[in-house]
C-alpha positions in Angstrom: 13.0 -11.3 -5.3 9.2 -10.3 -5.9 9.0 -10.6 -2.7 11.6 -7.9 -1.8 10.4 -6.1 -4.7 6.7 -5.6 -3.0 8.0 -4.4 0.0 10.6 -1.9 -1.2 7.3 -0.6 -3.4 5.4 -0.6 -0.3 7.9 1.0 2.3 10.1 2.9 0.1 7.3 6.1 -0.1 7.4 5.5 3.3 10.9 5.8 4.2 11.6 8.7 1.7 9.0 10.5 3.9 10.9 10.2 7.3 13.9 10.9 5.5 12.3 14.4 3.8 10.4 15.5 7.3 11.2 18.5 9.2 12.5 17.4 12.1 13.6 20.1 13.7 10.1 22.6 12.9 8.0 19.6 13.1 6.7 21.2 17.3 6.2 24.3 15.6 3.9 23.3 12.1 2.2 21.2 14.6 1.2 23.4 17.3 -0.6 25.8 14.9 -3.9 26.3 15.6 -5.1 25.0 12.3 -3.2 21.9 12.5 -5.1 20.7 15.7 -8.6 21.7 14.5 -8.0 19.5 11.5 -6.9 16.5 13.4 -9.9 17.0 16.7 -12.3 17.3 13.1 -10.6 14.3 11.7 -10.6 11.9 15.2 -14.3 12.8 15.5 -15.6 12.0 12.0 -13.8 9.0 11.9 -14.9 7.8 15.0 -18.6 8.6 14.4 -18.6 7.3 10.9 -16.9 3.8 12.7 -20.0 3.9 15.2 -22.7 4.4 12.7 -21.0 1.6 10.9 -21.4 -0.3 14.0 -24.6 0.0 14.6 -25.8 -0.2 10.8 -22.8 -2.6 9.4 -23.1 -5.5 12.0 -26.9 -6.3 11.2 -25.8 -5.8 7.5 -23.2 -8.2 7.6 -25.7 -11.0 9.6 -27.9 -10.7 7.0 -25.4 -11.0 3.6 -23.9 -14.3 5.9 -27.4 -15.7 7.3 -30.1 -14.9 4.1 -30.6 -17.5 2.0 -33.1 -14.9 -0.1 -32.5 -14.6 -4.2 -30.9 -11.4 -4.4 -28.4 -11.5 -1.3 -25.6 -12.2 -4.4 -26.6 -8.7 -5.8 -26.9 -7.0 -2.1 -23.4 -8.2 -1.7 -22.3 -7.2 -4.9 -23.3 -3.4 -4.1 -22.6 -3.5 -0.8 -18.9 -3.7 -1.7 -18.8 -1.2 -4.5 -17.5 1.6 -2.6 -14.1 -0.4 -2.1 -13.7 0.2 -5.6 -15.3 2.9 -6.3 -13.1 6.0 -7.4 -13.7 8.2 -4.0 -14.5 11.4 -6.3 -17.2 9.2 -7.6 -18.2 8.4 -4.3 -18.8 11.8 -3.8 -20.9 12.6 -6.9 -23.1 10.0 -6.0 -23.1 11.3 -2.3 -24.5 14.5 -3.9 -27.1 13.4 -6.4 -28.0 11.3 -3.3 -28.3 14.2 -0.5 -27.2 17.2 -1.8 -29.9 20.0 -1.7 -31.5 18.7 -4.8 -30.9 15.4 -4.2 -33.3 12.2 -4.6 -33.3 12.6 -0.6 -31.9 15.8 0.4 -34.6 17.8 -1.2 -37.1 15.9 1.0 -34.4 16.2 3.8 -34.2 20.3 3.0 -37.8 20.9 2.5 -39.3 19.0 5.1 -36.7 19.2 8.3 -34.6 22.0 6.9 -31.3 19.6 7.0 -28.8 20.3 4.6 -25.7 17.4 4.8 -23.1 18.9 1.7 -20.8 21.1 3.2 -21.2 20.2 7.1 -19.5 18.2 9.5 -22.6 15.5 9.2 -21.5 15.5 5.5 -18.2 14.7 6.4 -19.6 11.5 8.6 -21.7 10.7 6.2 -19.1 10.5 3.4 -16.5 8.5 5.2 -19.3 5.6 6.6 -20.4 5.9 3.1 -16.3 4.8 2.0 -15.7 3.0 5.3 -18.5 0.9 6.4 -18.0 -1.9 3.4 -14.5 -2.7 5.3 -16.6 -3.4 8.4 -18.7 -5.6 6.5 -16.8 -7.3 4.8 -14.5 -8.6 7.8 -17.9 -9.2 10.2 -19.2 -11.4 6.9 -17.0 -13.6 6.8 -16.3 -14.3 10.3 -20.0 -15.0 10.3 -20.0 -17.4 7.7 -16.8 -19.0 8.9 -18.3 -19.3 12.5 -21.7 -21.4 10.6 -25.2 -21.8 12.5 -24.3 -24.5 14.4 -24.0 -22.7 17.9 -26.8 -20.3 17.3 -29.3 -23.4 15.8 -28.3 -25.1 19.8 -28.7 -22.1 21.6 -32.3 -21.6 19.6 -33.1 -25.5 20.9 -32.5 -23.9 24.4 -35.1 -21.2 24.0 -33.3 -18.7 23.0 -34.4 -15.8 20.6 -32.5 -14.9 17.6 -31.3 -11.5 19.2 -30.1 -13.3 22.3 -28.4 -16.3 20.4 -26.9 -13.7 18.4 -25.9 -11.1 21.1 -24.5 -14.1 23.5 -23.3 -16.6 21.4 -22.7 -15.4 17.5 -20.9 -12.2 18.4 -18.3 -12.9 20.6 -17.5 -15.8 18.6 -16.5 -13.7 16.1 -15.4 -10.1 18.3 -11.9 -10.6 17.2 -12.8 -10.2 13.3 -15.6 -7.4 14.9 -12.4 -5.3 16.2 -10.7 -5.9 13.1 -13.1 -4.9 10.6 -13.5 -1.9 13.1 -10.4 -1.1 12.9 -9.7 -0.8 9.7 -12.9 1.1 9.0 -11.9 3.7 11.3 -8.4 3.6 9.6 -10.0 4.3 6.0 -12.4 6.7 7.5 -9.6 8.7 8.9 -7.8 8.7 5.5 -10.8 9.7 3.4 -10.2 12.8 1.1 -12.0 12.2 -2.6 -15.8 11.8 -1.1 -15.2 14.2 1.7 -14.1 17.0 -0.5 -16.4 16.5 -3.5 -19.5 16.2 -0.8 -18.3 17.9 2.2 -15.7 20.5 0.7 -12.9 21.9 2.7 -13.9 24.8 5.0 -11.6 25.1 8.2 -13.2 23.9 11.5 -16.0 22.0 9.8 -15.1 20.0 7.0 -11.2 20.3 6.3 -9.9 17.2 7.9 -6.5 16.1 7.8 -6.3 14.7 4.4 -7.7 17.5 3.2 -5.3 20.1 5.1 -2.4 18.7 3.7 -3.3 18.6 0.5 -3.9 22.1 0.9 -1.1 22.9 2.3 0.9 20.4 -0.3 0.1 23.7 -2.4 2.0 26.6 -0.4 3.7 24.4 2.3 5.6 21.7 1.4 7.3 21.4 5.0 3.3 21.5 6.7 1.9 18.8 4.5 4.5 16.5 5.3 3.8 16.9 8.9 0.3 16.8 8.6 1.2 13.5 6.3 3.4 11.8 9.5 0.8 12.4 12.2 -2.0 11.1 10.2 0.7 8.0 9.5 1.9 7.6 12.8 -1.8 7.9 14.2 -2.6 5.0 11.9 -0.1 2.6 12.8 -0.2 2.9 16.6 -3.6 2.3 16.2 -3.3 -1.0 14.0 -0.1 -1.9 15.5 -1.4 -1.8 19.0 -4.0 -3.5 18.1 -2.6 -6.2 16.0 -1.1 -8.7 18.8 -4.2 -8.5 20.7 -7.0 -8.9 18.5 -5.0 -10.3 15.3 -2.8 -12.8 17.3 0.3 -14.6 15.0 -1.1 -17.7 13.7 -4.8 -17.5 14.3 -7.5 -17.3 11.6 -8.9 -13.9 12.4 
């Protein structure tokens, strides 16, 4: 019965959107020209916030697995606030961070005239800042779950850390890679708090999905639930394709 419970909690918001969407003008609210400037805006920033979180998260996570230093505990500790961070929040701190009179984005403004509020960068920015934790959280514990063992023998072979790690260590654990991936590219996609307290909400620039149909929640009931399915269906064909190949039934990942 809790069971049941959970997922009738879970699906139920679901469901009642399906059964509330307008079918028949759903080709019409989505062919508008605002509609697909959102969504381009929205597959871009995610996907550029899941590659800097790539290239930055990865390392990250090697070294919260691998570090044996005193204040890794504390490094993970923050490293992982942004999951529970309110996203508004998020956002403030984004600003004091790199707004214009930032602890950074004054230096950023003054010396190579880069502004991120407000901007498509800011937008990035804001969803890694959200999404990158999921990243490293997965890649974490794969590594830790993986041990040293194989990378300790492939150092007794001669080979350098970067090299044990690039040919042993990672595709041991690409499977929880994808995964963490995955789901940071997911949360990116979905971000709205940071992104409008940082970014804002200007059409073409910053306004991604989220963003345009909360907007539109305001004078278009009918657009925001449309905006709301293609963001949902996006989301689970990604996931869902994914799922059997990189998440296999019955496997640790």
């Amino acid at each position: 019965m809790p069971a049941l419970l959970a997922t009738l909690l879970l699906l139920l918001p679901l469901l009642a959107m399906l059964l509330r969407a307008p079918w028949t003008d759903l080709p019409r609210l989505l062919a508008q020209p605002e509609v697909r400037t959102a969504l381009r805006l929205s597959l871009l920033c995610a996907t550029a916030a899941t590659a800097i979180s790539l290239v930055l998260g990865v390392p990250l996570a090697w070294v919260l697995a691998r570090s044996q230093a005193r204040g890794i505990p504390l490094l993970r500790a923050l490293v992982t606030v942004p999951l529970v961070l309110p996203p508004v929040v998020g956002g403030i701190a984004l600003l004091l961070a790199f707004g214009r009179e930032g602890v950074v984005g004054r230096w950023l403004d003054q010396w190579f005239g880069v502004s991120l509020p407000f901007t498509t960068t800011g937008v990035i920015v804001a969803e890694t800042f959200v999404a990158m934790p999921f990243l490293v959280v997965s890649v974490e514990g794969a590594l830790r779950a993986a041990g040293e063992d194989l990378e300790e023998a492939a150092a007794t072979l001669g080979a350098s850390r970067a090299r044990a790690f690039r040919l042993v260590t990672l595709p041991h654990v690409l499977p929880a890679l994808v995964a963490g991936a995955v789901l940071c590219w997911a949360r990116a996609l979905g971000e709205f708090g940071a992104t409008i307290t940082f970014a804002g909400s200007f059409p073409g620039t910053t306004q991604t999905m989220p963003l345009a149909a909360y907007l539109a929640l305001q004078t278009d009931p009918d657009a925001a639930v449309a905006l709301s399915l293609v963001l949902l269906t996006v989301c689970l064909l990604v996931l869902v394709g994914l799922r059997e190949r990189w998440w296999p039934h019955g496997s640790d990942a």
